[in-house]
Every structure is written in structure tokens, then in C-alpha cells.
N, C-alpha and C positions, 0 to 999 in steps of 0.2 A: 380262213381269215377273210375278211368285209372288208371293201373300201368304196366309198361314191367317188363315180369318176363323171365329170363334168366333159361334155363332147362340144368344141365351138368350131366355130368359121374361122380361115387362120386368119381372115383378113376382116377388119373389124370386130372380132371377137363377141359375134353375134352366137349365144347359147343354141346349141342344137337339140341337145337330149341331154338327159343325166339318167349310167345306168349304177347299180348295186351289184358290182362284181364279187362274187364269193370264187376265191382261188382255195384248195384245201391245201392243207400245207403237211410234210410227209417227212419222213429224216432226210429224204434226198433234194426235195424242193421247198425254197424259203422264198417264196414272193416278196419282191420290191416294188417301189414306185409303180419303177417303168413298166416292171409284167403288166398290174393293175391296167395302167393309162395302152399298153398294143391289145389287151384283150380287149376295153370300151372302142378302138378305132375299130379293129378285127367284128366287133359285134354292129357297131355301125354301115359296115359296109354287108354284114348279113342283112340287116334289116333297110338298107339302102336310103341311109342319111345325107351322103351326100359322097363326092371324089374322093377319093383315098388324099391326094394332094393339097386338096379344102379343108380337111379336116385336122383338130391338135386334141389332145388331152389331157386331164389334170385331175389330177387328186387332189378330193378335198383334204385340206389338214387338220379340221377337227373334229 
């Protein structure tokens, strides 16, 4: 399962990145939202976007 998740600034909601999370989905795991939006934070701080505390995320909805 695909979702674009949108990575901003919490403070002024200044766009930081937008990544293309592919989560697979299994009988045991059914990705939500939220999974989507901690993997884009999780991946931003791999690729060192900004403070874990600066940063929010979102899923697009369409």
C-alpha cells in the first residue's frame, strides 16, 4: 500500500519534503494514517530534514 506523505515545519507549516511510503501490507499488518505519517518523520530524520520536535506529517487524502 502507497501513500504521499507531506513532511512540514510545525511552526509555520513551511513544506519540507514530500516522501512516497510503500508500507506492504500482510494478514498480520494493516497500515493506517499514522504508520504512513512516523515512517515519513522516521525517514526524515534518516535523511536529516530537520529536529525530530520541528517536524509533523500528513497524508495526502487523494
Amino acid at each position: 500500500m502507497k501513500r504521499v506523505v507531506d513532511v512540514f515545519k510545525k511552526h509555520g507549516r513551511e513544506l519540507v519534503w514530500t516522501y512516497v511510503i510503500d508500507l506492504q501490507n500482510d494478514d498480520e499488518f494493516h497500515p493506517g494514517q499514522l504508520d504512513f505519517e512516523a515512517e515519513a518523520l522516521r525517514l526524515s530524520q534518516v535523511d536529516k530534514r530537520g529536529l525530530p520536535n520541528e517536524l509533523s506529517a500528513r497524508v495526502r487524502l487523494n
